[in-house]
N, CA, C and O atoms as CSV, one atom per row, in Angstrom:
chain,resi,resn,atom,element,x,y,z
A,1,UNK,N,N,-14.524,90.736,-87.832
A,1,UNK,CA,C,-13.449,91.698,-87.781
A,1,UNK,C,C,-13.185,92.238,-89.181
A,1,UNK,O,O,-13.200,91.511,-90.175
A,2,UNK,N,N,-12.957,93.462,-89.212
A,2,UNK,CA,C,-12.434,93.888,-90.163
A,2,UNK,C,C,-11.434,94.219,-90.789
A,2,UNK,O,O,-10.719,94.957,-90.111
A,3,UNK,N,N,-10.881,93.923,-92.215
A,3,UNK,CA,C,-9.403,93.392,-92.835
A,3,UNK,C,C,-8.816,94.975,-92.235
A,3,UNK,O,O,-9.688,95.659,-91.699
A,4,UNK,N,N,-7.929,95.352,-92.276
A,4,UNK,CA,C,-7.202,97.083,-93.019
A,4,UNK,C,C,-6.702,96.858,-93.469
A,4,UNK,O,O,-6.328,95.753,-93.863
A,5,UNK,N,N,-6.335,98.187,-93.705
A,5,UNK,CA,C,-6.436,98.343,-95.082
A,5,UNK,C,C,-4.864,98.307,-96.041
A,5,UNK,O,O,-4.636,98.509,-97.233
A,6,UNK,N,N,-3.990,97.953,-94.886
A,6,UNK,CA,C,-2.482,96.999,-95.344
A,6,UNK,C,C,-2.789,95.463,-96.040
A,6,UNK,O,O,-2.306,94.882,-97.012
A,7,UNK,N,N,-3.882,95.095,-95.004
A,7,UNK,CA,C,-4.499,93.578,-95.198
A,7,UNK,C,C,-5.003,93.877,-96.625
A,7,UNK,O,O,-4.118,93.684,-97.459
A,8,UNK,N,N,-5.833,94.172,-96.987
A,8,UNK,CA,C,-6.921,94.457,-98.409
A,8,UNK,C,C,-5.730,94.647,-99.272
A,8,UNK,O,O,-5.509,93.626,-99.922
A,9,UNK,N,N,-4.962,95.519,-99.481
A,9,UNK,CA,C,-3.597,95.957,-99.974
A,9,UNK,C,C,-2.863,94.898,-100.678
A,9,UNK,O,O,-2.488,94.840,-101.849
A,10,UNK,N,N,-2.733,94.014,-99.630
A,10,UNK,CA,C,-1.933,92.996,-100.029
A,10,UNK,C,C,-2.769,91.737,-100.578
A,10,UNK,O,O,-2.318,90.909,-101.369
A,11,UNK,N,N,-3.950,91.731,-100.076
A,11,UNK,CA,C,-4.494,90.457,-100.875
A,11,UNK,C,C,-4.845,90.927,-102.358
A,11,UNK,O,O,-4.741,90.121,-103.283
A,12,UNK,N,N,-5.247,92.193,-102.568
A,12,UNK,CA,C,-5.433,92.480,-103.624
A,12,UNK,C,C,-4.033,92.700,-104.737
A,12,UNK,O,O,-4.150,92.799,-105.959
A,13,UNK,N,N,-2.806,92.741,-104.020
A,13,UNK,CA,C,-1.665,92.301,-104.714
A,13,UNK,C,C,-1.546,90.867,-105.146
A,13,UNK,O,O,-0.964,90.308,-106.075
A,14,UNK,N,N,-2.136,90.555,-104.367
A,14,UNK,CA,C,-1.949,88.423,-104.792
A,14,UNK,C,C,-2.858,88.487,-105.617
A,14,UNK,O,O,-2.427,87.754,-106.507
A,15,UNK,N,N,-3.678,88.798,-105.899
A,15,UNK,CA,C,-4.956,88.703,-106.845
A,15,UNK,C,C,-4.628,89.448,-107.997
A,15,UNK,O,O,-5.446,89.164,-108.872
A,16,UNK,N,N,-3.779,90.294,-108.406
A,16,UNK,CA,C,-3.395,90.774,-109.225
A,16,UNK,C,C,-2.550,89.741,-110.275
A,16,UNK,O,O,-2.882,89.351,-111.394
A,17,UNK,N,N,-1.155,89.407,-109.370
A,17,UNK,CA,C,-0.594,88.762,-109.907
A,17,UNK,C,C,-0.713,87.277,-109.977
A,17,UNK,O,O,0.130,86.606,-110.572
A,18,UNK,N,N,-2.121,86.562,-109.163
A,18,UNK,CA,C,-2.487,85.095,-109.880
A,18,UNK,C,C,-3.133,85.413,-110.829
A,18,UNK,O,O,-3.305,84.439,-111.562
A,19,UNK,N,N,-3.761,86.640,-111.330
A,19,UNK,CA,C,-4.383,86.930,-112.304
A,19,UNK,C,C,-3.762,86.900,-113.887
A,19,UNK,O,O,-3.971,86.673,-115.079
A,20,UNK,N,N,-2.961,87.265,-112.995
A,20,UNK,CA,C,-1.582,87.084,-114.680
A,20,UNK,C,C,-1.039,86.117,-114.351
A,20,UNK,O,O,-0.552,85.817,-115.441
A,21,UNK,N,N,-0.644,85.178,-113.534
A,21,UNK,CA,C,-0.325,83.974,-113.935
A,21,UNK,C,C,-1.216,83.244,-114.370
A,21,UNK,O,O,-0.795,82.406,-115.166
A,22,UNK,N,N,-2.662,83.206,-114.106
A,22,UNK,CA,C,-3.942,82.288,-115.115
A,22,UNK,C,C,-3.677,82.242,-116.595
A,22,UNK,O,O,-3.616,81.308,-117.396
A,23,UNK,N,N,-3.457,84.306,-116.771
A,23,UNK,CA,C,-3.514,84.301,-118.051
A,23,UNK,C,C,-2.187,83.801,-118.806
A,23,UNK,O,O,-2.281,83.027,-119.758
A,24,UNK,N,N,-1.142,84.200,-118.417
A,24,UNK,CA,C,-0.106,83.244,-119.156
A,24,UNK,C,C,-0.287,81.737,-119.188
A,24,UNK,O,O,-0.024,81.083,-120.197
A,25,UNK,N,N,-0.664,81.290,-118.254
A,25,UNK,CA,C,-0.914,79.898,-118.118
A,25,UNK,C,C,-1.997,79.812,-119.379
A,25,UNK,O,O,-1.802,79.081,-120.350
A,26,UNK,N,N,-2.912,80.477,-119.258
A,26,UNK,CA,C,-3.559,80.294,-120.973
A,26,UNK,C,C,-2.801,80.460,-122.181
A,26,UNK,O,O,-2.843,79.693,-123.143
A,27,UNK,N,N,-2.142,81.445,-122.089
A,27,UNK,CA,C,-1.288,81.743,-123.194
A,27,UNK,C,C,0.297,80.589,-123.381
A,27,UNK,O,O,0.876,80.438,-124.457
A,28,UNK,N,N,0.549,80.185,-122.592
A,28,UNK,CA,C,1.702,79.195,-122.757
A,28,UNK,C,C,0.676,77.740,-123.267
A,28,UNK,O,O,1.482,76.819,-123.400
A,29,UNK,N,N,-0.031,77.486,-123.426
A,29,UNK,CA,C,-0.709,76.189,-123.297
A,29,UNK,C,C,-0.923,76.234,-124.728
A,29,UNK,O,O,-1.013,75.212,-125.408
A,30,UNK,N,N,-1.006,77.408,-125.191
A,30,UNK,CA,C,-1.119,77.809,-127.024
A,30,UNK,C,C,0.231,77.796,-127.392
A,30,UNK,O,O,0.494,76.993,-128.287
A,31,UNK,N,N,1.402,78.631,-126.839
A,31,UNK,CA,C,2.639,79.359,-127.057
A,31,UNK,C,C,3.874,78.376,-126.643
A,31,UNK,O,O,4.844,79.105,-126.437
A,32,UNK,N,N,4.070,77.600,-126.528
A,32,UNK,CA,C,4.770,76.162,-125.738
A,32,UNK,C,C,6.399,76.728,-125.462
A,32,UNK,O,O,7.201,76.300,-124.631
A,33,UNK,N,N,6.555,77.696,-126.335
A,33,UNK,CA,C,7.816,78.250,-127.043
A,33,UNK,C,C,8.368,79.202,-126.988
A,33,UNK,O,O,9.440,79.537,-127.492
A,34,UNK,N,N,7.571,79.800,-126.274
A,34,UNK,CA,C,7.634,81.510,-126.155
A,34,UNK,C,C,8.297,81.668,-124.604
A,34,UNK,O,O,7.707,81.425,-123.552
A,35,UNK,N,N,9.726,82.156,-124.763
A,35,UNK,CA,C,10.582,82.005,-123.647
A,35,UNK,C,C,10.647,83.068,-122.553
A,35,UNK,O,O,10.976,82.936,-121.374
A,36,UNK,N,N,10.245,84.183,-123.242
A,36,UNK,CA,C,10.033,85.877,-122.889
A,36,UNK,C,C,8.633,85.293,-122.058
A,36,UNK,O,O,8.709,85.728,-120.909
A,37,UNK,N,N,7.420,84.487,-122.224
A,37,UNK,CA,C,6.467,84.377,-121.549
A,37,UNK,C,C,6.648,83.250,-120.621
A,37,UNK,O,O,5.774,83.012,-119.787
A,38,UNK,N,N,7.411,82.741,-120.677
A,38,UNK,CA,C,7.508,81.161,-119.450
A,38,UNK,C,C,8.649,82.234,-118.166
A,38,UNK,O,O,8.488,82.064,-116.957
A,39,UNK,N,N,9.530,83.083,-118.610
A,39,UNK,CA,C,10.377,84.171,-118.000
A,39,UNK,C,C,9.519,84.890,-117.002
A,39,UNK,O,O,9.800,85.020,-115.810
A,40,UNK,N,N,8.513,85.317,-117.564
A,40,UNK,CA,C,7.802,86.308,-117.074
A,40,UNK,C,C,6.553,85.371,-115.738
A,40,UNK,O,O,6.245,85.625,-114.574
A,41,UNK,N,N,6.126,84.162,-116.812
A,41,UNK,CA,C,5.795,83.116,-115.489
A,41,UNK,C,C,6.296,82.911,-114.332
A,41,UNK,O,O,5.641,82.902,-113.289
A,42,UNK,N,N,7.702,82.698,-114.443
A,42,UNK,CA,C,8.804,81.853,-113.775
A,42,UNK,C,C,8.525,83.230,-112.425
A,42,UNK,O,O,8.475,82.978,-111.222
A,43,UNK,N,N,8.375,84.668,-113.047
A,43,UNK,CA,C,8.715,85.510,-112.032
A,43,UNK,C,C,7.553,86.270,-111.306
A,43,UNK,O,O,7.633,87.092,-110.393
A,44,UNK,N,N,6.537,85.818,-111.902
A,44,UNK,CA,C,5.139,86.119,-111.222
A,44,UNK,C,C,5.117,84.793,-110.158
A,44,UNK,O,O,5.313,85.055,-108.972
A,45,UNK,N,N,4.977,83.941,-110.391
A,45,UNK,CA,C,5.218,83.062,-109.714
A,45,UNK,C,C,6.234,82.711,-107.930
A,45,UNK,O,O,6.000,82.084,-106.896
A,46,UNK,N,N,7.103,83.366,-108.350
A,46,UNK,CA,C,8.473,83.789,-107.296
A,46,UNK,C,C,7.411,84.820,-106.519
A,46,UNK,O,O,7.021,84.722,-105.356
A,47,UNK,N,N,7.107,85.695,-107.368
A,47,UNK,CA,C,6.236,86.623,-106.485
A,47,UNK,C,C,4.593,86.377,-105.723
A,47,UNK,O,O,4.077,86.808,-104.692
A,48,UNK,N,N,4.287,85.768,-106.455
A,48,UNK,CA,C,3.069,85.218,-106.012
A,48,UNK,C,C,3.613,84.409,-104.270
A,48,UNK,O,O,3.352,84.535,-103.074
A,49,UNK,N,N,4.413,83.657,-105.091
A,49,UNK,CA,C,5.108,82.937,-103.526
A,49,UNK,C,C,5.312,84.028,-102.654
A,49,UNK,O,O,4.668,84.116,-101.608
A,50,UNK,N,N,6.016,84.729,-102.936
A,50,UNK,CA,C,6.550,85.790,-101.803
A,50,UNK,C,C,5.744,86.623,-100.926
A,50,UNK,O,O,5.799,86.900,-99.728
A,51,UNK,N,N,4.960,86.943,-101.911
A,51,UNK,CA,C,3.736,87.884,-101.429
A,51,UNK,C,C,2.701,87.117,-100.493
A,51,UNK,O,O,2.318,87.633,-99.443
A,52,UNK,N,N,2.216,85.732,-100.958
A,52,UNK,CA,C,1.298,84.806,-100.283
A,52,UNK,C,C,2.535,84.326,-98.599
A,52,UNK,O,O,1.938,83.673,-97.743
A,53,UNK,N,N,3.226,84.479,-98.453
A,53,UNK,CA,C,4.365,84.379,-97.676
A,53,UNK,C,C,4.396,85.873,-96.627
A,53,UNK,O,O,4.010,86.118,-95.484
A,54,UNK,N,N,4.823,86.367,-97.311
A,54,UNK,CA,C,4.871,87.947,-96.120
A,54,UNK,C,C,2.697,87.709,-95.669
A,54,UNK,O,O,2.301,88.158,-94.593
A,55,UNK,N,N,2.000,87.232,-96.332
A,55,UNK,CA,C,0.800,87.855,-95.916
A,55,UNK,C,C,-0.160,86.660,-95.056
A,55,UNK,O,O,-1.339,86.692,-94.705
A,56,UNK,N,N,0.748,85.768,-94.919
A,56,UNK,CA,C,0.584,84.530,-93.846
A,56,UNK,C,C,1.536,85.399,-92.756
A,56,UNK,O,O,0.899,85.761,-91.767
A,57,UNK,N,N,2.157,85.571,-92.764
A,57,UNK,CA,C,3.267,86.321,-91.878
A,57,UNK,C,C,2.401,87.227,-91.065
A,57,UNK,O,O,2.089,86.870,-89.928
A,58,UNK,N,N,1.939,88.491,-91.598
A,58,UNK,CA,C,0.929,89.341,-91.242
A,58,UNK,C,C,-0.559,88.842,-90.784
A,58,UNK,O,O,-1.276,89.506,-90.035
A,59,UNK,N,N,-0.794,88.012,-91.150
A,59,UNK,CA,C,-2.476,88.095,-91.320
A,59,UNK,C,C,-2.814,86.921,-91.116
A,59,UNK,O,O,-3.986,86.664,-90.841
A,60,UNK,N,N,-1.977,86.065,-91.195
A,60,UNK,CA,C,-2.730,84.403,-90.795
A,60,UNK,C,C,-2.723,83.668,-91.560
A,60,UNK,O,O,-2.179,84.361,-92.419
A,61,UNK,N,N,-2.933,82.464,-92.176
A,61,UNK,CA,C,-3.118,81.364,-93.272
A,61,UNK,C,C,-3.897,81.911,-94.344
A,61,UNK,O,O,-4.468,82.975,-94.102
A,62,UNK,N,N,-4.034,81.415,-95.446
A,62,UNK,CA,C,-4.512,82.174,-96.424
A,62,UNK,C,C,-4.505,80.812,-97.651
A,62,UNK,O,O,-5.168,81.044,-98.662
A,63,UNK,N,N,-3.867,79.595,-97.584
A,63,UNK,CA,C,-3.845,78.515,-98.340
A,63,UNK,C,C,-4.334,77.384,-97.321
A,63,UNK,O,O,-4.110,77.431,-96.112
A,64,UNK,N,N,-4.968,76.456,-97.908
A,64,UNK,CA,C,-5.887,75.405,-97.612
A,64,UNK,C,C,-4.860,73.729,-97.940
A,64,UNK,O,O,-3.789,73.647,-98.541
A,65,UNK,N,N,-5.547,72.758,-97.395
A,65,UNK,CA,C,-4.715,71.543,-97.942
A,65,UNK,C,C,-3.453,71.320,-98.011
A,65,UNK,O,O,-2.849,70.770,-98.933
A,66,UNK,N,N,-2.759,72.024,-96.390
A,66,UNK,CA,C,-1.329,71.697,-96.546
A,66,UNK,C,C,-0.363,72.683,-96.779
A,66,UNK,O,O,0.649,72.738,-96.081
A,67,UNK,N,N,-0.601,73.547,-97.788
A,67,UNK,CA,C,0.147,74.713,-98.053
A,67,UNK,C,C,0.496,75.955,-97.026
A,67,UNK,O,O,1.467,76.690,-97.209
A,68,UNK,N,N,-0.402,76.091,-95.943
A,68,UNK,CA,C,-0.182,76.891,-95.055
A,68,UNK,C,C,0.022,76.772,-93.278
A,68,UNK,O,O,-0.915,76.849,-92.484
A,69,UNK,N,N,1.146,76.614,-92.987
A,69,UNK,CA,C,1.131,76.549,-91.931
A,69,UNK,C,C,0.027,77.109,-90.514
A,69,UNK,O,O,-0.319,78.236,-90.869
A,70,UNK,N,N,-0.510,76.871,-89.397
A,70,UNK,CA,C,-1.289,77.331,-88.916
A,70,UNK,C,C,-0.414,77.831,-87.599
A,70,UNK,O,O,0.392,76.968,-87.253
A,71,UNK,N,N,-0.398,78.703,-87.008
A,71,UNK,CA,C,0.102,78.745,-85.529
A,71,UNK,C,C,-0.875,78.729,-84.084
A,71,UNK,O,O,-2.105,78.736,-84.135
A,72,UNK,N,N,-0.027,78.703,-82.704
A,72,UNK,CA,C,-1.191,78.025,-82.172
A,72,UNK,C,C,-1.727,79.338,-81.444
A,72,UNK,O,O,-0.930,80.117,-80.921
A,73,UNK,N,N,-3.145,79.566,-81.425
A,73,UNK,CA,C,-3.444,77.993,-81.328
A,73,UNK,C,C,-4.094,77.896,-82.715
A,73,UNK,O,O,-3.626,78.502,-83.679
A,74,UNK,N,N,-5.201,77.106,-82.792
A,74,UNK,CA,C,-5.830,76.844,-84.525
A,74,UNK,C,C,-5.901,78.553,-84.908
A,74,UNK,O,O,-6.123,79.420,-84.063
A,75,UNK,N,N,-5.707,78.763,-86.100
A,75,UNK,CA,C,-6.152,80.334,-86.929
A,75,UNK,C,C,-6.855,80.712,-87.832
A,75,UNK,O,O,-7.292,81.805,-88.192
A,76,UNK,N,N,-6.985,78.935,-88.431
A,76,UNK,CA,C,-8.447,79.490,-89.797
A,76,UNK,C,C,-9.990,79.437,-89.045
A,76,UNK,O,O,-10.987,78.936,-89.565
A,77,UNK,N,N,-9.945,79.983,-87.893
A,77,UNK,CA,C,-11.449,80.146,-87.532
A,77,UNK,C,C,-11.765,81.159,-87.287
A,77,UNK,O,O,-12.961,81.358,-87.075
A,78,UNK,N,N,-10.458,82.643,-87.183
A,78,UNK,CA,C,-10.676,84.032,-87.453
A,78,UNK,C,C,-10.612,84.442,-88.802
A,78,UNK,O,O,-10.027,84.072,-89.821
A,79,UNK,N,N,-11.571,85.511,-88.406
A,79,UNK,CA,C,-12.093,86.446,-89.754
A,79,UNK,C,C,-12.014,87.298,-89.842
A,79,UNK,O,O,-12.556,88.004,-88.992
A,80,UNK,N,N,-11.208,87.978,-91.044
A,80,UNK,CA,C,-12.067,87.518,-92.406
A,80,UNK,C,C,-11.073,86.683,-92.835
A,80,UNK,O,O,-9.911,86.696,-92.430
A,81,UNK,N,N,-11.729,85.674,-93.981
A,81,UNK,CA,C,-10.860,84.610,-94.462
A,81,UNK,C,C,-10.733,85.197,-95.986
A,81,UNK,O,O,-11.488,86.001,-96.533
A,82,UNK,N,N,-9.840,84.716,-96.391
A,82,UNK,CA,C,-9.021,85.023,-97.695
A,82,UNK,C,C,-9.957,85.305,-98.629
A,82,UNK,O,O,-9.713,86.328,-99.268
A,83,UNK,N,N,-11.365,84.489,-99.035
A,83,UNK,CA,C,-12.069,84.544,-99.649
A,83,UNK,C,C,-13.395,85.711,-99.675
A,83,UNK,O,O,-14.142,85.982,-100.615
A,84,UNK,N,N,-13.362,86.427,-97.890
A,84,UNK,CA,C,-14.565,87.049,-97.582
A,84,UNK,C,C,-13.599,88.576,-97.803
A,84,UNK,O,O,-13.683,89.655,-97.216
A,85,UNK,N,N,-12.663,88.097,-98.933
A,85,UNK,CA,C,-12.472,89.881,-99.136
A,85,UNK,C,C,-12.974,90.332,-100.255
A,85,UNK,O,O,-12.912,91.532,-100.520
């Protein structure tokens, strides 16, 4: 099956912003101190949640090991999966 293009939309919003949370996460690991950047963590983060949240909502599970609820009946055996985007 194929994602649309609301679906693509939004995963590529989550991918945006774990993208900048990696990189702060690099940059705080140097910066221990820097409050303007743990701020800006704190709120990518909120969003990352939120967004990975509305798009389980829409589209199905999308986290592995607990983190994502499944509904019934099982749902990580439709496709496409989070990764085949």
């Amino acid at each position: 099956m194929k994602p649309s293009r609301e679906q693509l939309q939004l995963m590529e919003q989550i991918q945006q912003v774990d993208f900048a949370l990696v990189e702060l996460t690099l940059y705080l690991d140097t910066h221990p101190q820097d409050y303007n950047a743990i701020q800006q963590f704190n709120q990518l983060a909120a969003q990352s949640k939120q967004l990975k949240s509305q798009y389980e909502q829409q589209f199905g599970p999308l986290r592995q090991f607990g983190e994502s609820f499944s509904s019934f009946p099982w749902s990580w055996n439709e496709s496409p999966w989070p990764w085949q985007m």
